[in-house]
Kinemage of the C-alpha trace (Angstrom):
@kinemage 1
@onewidth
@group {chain A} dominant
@subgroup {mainchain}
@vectorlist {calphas} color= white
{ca unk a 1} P 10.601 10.297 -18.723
{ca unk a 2} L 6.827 9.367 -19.131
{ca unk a 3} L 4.408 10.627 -16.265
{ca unk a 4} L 2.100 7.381 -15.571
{ca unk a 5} L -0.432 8.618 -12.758
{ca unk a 6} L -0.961 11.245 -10.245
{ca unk a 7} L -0.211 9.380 -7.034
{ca unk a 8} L -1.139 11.944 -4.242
{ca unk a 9} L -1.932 15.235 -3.591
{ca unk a 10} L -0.530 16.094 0.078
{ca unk a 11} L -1.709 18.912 2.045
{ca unk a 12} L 0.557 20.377 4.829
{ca unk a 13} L -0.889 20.563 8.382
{ca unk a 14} L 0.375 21.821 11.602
{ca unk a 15} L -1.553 19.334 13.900
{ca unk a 16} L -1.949 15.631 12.724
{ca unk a 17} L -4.277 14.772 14.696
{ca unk a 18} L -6.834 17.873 14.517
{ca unk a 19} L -6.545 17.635 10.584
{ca unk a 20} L -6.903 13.988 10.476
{ca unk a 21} L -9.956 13.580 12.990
{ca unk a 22} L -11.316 16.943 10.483
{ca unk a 23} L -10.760 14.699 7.472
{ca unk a 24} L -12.624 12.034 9.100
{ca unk a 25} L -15.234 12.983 10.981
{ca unk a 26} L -16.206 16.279 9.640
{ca unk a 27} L -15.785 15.528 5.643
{ca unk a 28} L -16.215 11.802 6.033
{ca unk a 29} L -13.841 10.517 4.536
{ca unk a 30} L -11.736 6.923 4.915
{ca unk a 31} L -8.699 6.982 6.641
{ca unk a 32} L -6.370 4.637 4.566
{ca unk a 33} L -3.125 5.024 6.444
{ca unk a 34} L -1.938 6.806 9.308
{ca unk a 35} L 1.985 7.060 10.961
{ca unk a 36} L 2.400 9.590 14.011
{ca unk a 37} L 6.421 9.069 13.507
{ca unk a 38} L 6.375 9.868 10.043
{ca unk a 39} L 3.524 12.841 10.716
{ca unk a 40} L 1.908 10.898 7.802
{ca unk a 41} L -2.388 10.108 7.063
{ca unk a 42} L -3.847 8.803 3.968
{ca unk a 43} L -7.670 9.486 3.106
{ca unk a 44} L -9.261 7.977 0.182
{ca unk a 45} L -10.912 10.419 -2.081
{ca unk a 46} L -12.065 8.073 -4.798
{ca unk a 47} L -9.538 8.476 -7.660
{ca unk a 48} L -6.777 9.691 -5.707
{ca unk a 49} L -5.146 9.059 -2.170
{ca unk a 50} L -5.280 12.695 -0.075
{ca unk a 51} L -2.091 13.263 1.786
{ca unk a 52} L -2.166 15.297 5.218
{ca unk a 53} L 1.492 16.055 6.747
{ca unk a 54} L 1.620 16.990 9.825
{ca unk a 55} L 3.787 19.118 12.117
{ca unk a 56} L 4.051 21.689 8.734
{ca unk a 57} L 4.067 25.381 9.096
{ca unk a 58} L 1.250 26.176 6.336
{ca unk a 59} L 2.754 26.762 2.933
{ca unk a 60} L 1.713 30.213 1.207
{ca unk a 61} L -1.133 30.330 -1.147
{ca unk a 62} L -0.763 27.665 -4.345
{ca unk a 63} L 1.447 25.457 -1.847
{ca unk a 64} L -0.539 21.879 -2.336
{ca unk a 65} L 1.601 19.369 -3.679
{ca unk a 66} L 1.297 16.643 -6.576
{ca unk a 67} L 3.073 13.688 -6.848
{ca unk a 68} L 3.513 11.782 -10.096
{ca unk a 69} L 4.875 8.623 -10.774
{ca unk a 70} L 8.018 7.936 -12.389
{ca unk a 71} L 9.658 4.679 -13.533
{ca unk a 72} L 13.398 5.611 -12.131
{ca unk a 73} L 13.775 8.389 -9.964
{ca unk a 74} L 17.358 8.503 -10.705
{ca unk a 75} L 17.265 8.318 -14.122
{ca unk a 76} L 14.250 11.377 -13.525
{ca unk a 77} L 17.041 13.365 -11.782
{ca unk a 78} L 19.458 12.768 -14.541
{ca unk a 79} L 17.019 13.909 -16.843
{ca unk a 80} L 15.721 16.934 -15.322
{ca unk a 81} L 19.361 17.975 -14.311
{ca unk a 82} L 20.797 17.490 -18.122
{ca unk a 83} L 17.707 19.733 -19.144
{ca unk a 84} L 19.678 22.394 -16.778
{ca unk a 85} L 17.011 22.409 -14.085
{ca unk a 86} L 18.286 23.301 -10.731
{ca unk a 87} L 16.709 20.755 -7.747
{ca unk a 88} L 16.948 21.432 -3.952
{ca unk a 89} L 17.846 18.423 -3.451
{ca unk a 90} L 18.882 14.712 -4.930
{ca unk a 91} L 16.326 11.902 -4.759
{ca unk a 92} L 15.356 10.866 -1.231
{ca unk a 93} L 14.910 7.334 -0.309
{ca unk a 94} L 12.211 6.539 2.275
{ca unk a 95} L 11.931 2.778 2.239
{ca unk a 96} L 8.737 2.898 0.823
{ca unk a 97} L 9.149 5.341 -2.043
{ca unk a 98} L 11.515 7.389 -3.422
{ca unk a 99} L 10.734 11.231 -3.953
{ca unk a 100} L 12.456 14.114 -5.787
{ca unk a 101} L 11.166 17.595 -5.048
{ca unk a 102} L 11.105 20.375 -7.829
{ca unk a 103} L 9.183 23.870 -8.536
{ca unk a 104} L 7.351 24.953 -11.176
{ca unk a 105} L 8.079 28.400 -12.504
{ca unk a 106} L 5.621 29.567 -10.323
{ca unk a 107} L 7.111 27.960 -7.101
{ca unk a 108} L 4.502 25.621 -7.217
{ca unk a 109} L 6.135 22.366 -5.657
{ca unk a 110} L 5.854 19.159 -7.642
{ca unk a 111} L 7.080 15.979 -6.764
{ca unk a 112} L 8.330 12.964 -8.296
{ca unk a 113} L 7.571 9.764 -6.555
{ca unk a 114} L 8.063 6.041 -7.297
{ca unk a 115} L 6.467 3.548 -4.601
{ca unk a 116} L 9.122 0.499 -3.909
{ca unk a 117} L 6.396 -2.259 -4.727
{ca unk a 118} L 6.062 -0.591 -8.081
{ca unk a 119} L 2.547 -0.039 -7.966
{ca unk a 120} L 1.078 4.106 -8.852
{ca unk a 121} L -1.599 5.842 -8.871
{ca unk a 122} L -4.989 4.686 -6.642
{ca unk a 123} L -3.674 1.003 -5.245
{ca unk a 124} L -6.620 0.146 -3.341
């Protein structure tokens, strides 16, 4: 498996809509993308997309998450599970992407990520 880009670095919120308007108005910055379903808002932070997901209780201290991207997630979940790593879960499929959660050893939460276009890192 060869890491190609950082993708995203999402930040759990409880309210959507207070974090995003914060995010916008009080920081400044560009609201790429936003999805009320998916409690989902993209801000552009130059060399990196900033994630906000809403309707999160807040994680504990060191609970930010990175997303890299991977050519296969599949064949990333092979990999990682032959190497004896225990995952939470198997890949997830959103339509969009496909993700695969895992911890560092200290419970730091990384995630794998491949975008269904095939494009990674900053896209705009």
């Amino acid at each position: 498996m060869k890491i190609r880009a950082t993708d995203f670095v999402a930040l759990p919120v409880s309210d959507l809509a207070a974090a995003a308007r914060f995010y916008r108005e009080v920081l400044g910055l560009h609201q790429d993308f936003l999805n009320e379903e998916y409690q989902w808002a993209e801000f552009d932070c130059g060399n990196i997309t900033l994630a906000l997901h809403g309707g999160q209780p807040p994680h504990p201290a060191g609970g930010t998450q990175v997303a890299v991207a991977v050519d296969d997630i599949v064949q990333a979940y092979a990999e990682l599970t032959a190497r004896g790593l225990r995952l939470p879960a198997p890949p997830q499929d959103w339509g969009v992407c496909q993700s695969l959660e895992l911890t560092d050893p200290d419970n730091n939460t990384l995630l794998l990520h491949h975008r269904a276009d095939g494009t990674f890192g900053r896209t705009a």
